[in-house]
N, C-alpha and C positions, 0 to 999 in steps of 0.2 A: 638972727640965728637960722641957720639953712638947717632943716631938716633932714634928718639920718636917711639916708639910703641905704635899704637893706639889698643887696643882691641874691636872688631865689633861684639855685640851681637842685637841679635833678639830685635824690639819695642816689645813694648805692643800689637800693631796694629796688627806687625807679626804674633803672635804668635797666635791671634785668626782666623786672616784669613787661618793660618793654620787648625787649629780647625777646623773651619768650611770650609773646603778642605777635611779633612779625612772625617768627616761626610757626604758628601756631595756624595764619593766615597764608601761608607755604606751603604746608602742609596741607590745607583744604585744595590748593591746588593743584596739588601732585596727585590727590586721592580722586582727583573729579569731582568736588564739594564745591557749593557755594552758599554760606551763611544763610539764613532767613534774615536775620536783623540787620543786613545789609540791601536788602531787595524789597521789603515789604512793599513799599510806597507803590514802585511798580507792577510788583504782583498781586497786589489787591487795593486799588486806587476806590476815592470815595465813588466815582461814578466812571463811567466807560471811557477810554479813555482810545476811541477808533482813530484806527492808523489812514484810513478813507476818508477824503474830503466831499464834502458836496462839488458836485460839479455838474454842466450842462453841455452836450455834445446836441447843434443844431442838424438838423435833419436838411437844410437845404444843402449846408456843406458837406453832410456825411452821402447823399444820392448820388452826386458828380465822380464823388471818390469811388466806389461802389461801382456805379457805370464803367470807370477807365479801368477797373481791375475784370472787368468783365470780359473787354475787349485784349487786356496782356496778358490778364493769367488764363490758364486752364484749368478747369477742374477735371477730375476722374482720380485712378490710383495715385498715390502719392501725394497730389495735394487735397483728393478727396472731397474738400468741401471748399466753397469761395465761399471762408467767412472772415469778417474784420472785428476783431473785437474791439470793444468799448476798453480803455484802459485808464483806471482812476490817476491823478497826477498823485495822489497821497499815496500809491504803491508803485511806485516808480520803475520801469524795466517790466513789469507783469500786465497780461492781459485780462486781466480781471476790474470789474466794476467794484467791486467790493473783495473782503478778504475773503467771502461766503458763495460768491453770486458770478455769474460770466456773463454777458451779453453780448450779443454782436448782429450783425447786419450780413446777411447770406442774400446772394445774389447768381440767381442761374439764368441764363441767358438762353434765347431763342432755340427749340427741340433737344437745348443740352439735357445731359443726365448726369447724377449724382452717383456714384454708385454705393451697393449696400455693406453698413459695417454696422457693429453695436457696442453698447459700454456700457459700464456701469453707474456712469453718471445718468440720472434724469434730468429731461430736458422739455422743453415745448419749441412749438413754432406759433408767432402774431404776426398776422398779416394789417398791415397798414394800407396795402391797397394794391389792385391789381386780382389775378385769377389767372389758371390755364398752367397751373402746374398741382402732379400728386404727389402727394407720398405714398411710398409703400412702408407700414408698419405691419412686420411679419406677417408681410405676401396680404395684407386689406390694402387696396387702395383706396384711398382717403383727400378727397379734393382741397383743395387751398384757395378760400376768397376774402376777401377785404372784411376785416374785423372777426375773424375766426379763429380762433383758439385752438390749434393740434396738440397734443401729446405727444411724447415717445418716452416712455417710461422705460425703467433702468431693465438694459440688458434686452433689446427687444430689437429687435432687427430693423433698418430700415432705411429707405434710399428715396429719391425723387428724382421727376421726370416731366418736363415740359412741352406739354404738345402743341403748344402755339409759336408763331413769329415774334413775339414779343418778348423780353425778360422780366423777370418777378423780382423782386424784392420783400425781405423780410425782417425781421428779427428774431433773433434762438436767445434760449434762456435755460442755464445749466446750470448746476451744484459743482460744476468744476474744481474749483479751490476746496472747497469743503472736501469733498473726496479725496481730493489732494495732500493736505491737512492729514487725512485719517489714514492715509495711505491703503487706499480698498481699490484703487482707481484697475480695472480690465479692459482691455480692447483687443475688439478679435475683425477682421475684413469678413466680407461676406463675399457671393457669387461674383465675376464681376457683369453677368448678365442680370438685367431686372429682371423680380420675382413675379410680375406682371405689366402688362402691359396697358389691361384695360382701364377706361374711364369712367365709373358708375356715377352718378348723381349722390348715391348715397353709399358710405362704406358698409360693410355687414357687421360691425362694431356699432353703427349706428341703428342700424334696423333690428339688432338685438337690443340695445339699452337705451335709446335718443326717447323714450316715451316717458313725459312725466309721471313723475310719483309710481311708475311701474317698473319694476324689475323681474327678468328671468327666475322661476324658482329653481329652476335645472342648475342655475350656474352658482360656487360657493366666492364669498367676500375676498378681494384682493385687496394689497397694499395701494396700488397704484388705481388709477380710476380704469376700467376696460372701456368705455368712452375714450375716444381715440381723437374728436370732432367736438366743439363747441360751437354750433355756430352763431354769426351775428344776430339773424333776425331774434334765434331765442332772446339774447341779449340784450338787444335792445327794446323788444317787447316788455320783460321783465323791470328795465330800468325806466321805462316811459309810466308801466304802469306804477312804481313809489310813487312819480312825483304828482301823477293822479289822482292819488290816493289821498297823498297829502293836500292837496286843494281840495277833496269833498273830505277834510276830516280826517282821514282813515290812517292806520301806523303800518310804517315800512319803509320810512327815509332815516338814514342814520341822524341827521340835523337837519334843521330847515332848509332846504334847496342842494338837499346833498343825498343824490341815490346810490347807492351800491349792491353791489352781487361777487356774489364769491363763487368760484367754479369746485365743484365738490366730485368726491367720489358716489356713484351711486347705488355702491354696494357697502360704505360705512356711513356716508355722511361724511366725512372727514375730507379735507383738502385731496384734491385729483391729485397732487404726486405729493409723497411723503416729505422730502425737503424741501418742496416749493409751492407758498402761495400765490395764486393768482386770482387777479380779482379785476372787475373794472367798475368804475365808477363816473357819474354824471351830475352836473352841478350847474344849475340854473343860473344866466346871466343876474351877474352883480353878486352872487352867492359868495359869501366869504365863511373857510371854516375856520372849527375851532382847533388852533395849534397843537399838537401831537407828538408826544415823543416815545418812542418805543424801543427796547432792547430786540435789536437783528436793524440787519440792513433794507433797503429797497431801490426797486427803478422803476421810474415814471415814464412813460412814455404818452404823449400828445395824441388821441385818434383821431380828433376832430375840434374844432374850436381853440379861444385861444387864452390866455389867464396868464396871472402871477403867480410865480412860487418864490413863497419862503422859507429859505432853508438852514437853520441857523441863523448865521449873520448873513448869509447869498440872497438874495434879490433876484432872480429868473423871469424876464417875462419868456412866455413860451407859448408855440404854436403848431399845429398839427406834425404830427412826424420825430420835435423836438424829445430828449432823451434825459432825465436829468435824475442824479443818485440822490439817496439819502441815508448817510452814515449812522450805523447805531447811535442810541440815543440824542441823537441831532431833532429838534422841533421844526415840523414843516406843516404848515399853511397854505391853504390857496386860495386866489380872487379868483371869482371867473369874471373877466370880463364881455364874454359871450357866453351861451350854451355851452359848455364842454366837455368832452368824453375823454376818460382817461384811463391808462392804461396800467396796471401796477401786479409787480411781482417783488416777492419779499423770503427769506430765510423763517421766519415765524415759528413754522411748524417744529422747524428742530429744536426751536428755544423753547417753545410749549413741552414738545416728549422731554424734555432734561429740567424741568422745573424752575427756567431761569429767562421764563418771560417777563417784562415788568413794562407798563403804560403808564405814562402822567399828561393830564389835559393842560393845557393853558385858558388864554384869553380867545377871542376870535381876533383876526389880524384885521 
């Protein structure tokens, strides 16, 4: 005996509560509405859910490209600056490193000049190597040598100038997107004559604040650091003495064979530019850290020496000059396999002022 097959079609009832279901969902349409119970997953996912991939931009291949853009393009009005930006493959079409963060590779050529504009984006300049070009930030000039840290804080004037036969190479570091995003973004040109011409050894930004643990009492706390100059020797003094320290005992390595220093303001303490940290750090050959993952983006860059990065699932060996991102909450590790000095700038600070920083350690790699 076969068994009844009952056939289960839609009420009457059904089918208008349907009806009036689609309409219902029409009508969010036509009003500019879009449901929560249809979006949640994506609008508030269990963990981040970054549109940036890790990726690595090598520095032997980024130099050549840099050079040949030196010798076609022009800089001055119009194109203003010979910069190349870094552009993540995970934000396809944009010149941005991350969804927060810009980077790129600026390259002036032999007595060229930049001329002067400002914005309200913040920015720096790291030099990876070379000398024999200034910047003018509101009319200081402010020299540029191999492993030095400039500023140009948001809305400040400023241009460069190269007085040697040779060309420079760099890297700039922006809140570009971020700005973007918030839509605050200003830009205004400046003279197109530089606001000087001269050379000092030291800016008068530096001979006012460059004195440890000392500050002007004349002058009151800014947002932005008035240090305009970080330079290397402090730096590397600073990080030679952690791991010092660390062999006679002493504390001031964030882990075993791992120094670091953060470039701060000297009138709060707080991070030198309000949306962007910068930091650099150095880590003893064979040093391996402990895995990291953090809400906001970063970019690494190689100063010196040469190591493994882990980053997520990516695998990076890398070496001096190399460039390589890491996506919010992505975990990154690193071998050294030499001495290595490294370079890193990160969104941080925004996610600290909004309450929505968050850190989990791992294993070491």
């Amino acid at each position: 005996m076969c068994a009844l097959e009952v056939a289960v079609t839609d009420t009457a009832d059904d089918l208008i509560e349907r009806k009036m279901l689609d309409d219902l969902y029409a009508d969010f349409e036509d009003a500019g509405l879009i449901p929560l119970w249809t979006q949640l997953d994506g609008l508030m996912p269990a963990t981040p859910r970054p549109a940036a991939v890790p990726h690595l931009w090598r520095w032997e291949r980024l130099l050549p490209i840099a050079e040949r853009s030196g010798r076609l393009v022009p800089v001055g009005r119009g194109g203003e600056r010979r910069a190349m930006a870094l552009s993540n493959p995970g934000l396809p079409g944009l010149p941005y490193a991350t969804p927060t963060l810009w980077a790129a590779i600026q390259y002036l050529g032999p007595r060229e000049v930049a001329p002067s504009h400002r914005h309200s984006q913040g920015a720096f300049r790291f030099v990876l190597d070379g000398e024999g070009v200034w910047t003018n930030v509101d009319g200081d000039a402010v020299a540029m040598r191999r492993g030095d840290l400039l500023l140009t804080p948001s809305w400040a004037f400023h241009e460069h100038q190269n007085v040697t036969d040779e060309p420079m190479t760099w890297i700039d570091g922006l809140d570009i997107p971020l700005v973007a995003q918030l839509d605050a973004g200003f830009f205004e040109f400046g003279p197109d004559e530089l606001s000087t011409t001269v050379t000092p050894e030291r800016s008068r930004a530096e001979r006012l604040w460059a004195h440890p643990g000392l500050r002007p009492i004349s002058r009151p706390d800014r947002p932005n650091s008035p240090l305009t100059a970080y330079r290397w020797e402090h730096t590397d003094a600073a990080l030679t003495a952690q791991l010092e320290l660390e062999v006679e005992g002493g504390a001031g390595v964030l882990e075993p064979g791992h120094a670091g220093v953060r470039f701060s303001n000297p009138t709060t303490g707080k991070d030198a530019l309000v949306t962007i940290r910068t930091e650099m750090r150095r880590l003893r050959a064979e040093t391996r850290t402990t895995a990291l993952r953090s809400v906001g983006s970063a970019v690494w860059q190689v100063f010196d020496g040469e190591a493994t990065a882990h980053v997520g699932d990516d695998v990076f060996d890398v070496t001096r000059g190399d460039l390589f991102v890491v996506p919010s909450w992505c975990e990154v590790a690193l071998t050294a396999r030499t001495q290595v000095d490294l370079f890193r700038f990160s969104d941080e600070p925004v996610y600290e002022a909004l309450g929505l920083a968050r850190t989990s350690r791992g294993e070491q790699k």
